[in-house]
N, C-alpha and C positions, 0 to 999 in steps of 0.2 A: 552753667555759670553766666550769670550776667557780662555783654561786651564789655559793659566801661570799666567792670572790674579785673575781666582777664585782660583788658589792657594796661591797667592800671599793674598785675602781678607782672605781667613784659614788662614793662617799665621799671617795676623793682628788679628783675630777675637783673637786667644789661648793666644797670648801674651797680651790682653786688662788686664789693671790693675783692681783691682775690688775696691778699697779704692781709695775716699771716696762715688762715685754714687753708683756706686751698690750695697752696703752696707747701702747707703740711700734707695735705693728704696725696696731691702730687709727687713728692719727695717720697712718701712713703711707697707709693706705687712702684717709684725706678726703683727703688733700694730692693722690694721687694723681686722686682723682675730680674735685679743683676745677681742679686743671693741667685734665685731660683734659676739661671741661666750656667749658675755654676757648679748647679748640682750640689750632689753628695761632699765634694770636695770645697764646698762655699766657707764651712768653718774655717777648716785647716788652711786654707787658699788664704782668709781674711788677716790670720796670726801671723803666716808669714811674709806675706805681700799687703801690708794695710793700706800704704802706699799708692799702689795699682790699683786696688778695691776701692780706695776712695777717691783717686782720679777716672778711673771708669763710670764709679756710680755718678759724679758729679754732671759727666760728659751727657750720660742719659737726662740727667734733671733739664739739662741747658744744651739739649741738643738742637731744638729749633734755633732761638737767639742764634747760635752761634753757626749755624748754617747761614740761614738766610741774612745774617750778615758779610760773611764771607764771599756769598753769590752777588751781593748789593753795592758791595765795596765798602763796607765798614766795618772796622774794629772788630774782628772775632770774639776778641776775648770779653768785648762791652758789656754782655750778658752778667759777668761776672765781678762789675763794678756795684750791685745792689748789694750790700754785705749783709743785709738783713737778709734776704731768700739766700744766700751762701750758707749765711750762720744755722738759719732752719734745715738749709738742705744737709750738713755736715752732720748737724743733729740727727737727725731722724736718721742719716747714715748710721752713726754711732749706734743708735738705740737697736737696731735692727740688727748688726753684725754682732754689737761687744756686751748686751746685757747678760745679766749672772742668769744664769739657766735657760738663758736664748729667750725671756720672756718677751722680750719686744716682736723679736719675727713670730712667735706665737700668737700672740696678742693682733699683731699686721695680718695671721694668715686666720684669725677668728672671723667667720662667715657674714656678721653684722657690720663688723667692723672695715672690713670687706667691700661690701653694697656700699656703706655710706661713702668709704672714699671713693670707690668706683664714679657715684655717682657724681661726686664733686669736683675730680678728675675731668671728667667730662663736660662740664662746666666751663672747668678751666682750656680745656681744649676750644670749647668754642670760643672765650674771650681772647684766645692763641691766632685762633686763627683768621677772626674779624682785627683784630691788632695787626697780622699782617699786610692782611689787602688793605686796609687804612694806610699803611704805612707803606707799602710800594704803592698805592694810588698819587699820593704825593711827590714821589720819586718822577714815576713814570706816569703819567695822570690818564694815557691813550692804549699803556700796555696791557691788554687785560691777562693774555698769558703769563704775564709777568708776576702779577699781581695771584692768579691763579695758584703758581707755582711757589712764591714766597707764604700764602695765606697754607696753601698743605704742607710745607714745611714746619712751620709753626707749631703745625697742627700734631705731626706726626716726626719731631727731628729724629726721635732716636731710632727710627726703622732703618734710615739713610747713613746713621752713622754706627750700625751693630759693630761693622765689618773694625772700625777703628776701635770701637770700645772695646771689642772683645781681642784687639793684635794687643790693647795695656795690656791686658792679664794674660798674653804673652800665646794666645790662641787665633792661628792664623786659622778662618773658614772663608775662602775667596765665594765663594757659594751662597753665603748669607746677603746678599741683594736686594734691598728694599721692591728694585726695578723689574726683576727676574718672579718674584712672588709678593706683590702688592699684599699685605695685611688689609683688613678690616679697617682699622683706623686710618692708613694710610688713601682709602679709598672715601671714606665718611668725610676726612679735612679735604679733600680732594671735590667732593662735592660742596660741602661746604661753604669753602672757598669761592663754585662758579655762582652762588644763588646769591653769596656774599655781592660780588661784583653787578651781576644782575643786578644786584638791588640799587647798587649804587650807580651802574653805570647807564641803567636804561630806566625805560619807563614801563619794562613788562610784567614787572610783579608791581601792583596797586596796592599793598596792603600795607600798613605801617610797620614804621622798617625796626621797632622792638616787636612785633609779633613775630617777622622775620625769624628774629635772631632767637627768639624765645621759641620759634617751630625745631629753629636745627639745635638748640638744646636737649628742648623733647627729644627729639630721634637720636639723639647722640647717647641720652642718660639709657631711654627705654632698651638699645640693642646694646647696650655692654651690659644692663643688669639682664637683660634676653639670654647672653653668652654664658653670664656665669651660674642663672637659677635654670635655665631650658636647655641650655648647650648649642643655643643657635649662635656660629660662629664668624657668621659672612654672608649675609641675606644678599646679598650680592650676586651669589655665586649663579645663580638657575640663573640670572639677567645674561649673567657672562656668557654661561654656556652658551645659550641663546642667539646671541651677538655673535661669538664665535665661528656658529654656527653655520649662521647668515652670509656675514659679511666676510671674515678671513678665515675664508676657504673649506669649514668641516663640511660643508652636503658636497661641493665638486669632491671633496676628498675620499668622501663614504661611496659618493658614485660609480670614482674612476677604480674604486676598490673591488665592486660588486661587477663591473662591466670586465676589469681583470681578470675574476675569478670566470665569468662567464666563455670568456675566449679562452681562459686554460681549462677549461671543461670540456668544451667545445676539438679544442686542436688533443685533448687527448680521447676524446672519442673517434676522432679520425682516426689517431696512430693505431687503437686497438681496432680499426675496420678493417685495414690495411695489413696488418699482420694476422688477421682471421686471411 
């Protein structure tokens, strides 16, 4: 592809409004994760808790906003003065739990259907999370941590608020930790996030800052559609090990394991000399 034209499609991609699709298709995603987090039990749960169901699913659509504001010092509930993304999200709530023959979560868990919002999802994620660090750079203009930390919130609120969403519907798992077992997503706004800042804060990346952002689109779109057509789930992971491995502690730990075993080999070859 010609430069000036794939910069010209950057350009279109950063500027794409996200109201009303891709806030449909976002809405459609949490609806679908909180059904599917409730199991076999999602119908019956929905009829008599509609209540919980729809304050839980809500929590997921607007779990960054309402984090990182929280963390920022403003207004939690701010997220939830756009009545238009409320009225969408309530919607697609609906469609999902209360259609006549559960066509809506059929229709939501159809494989095409699927990919597309995945795809759009992630989109949205990235314009999530450049809206954050925009938005604590101004706060805090020198914090890049700061800024860091609000852009992967953004990016990823509802990993950080499972543990609440799931006490609504009356399920306490102290265990579910965003911090304890980092997700995929949580890890992608997380990076994100520092290239975000890089880009804005230094002069180390030279390249125009919608290719930037149209780079961490690509990687965001290509490994969620990765996860769901290949079942790669966390490309991540072999870095981690790696890291792990290195720097906090696995080779002294495999070492002091092997040189262990070697002195209790050792001190019971003795004991059997000794009793010959």
């Amino acid at each position: 592809m010609d430069p000036e034209a794939f910069l010209d499609v950057a350009n279109q991609v950063i500027k794409l409004k996200m109201f009303p699709f891709f806030d449909i298709a976002h809405s459609l995603l949490a609806a679908l994760a909180v059904r599917e987090d409730l199991g076999a039990n999602a119908q019956a749960f929905s009829r008599k808790h509609p209540l919980a169901c729809w304050l839980s699913t809500m929590l997921v659509i607007f779990a960054g906003g309402m984090v990182a504001n929280g963390l920022l010092g403003e207004p939690i509930l701010a997220p939830l003065k756009n009545t238009g993304q409320l009225f969408v999200g309530s919607a697609v709530w609906y469609i999902v739990f209360y259609t006549p023959f559960d066509i809506g979560y059929k229709i939501g868990k159809f494989l095409p259907v699927k990919i597309v919002a995945s795809a759009m999802k992630e989109i949205y994620r990235a314009k999530k999370v450049y809206d954050g660090v925009g938005h604590a750079a101004k706060l805090y203009p020198n914090a890049w941590i700061i800024m860091i930390i609000i852009g992967t919130l953004k990016g990823n609120g509802a990993g950080f608020t499972k543990l609440i969403e799931r006490l609504i519907r009356g399920a306490w798992t102290p265990t579910a930790m965003e911090f304890m077992q980092p997700t995929f997503y949580t890890k992608a706004s997380l990076l994100a996030s520092i290239i975000f800042v890089l880009d804005k804060k230094t002069d180390w990346i030279s390249a125009p800052h919608a290719l930037v952002y149209f780079g961490i689109v690509i990687f965001l779109v290509y490994f969620k559609l990765s996860s769901i057509l290949l079942g790669i789930h966390d490309p991540f992971l072999p870095l981690e090990n790696l890291c792990c491995a290195i720097f906090f502690g696995g080779i002294w730990d495999s070492l002091a394991k092997i040189l262990g075993r070697g002195q209790v080999k050792d001190g019971d070859s003795k004991d059997v000399k000794k009793n010959n």
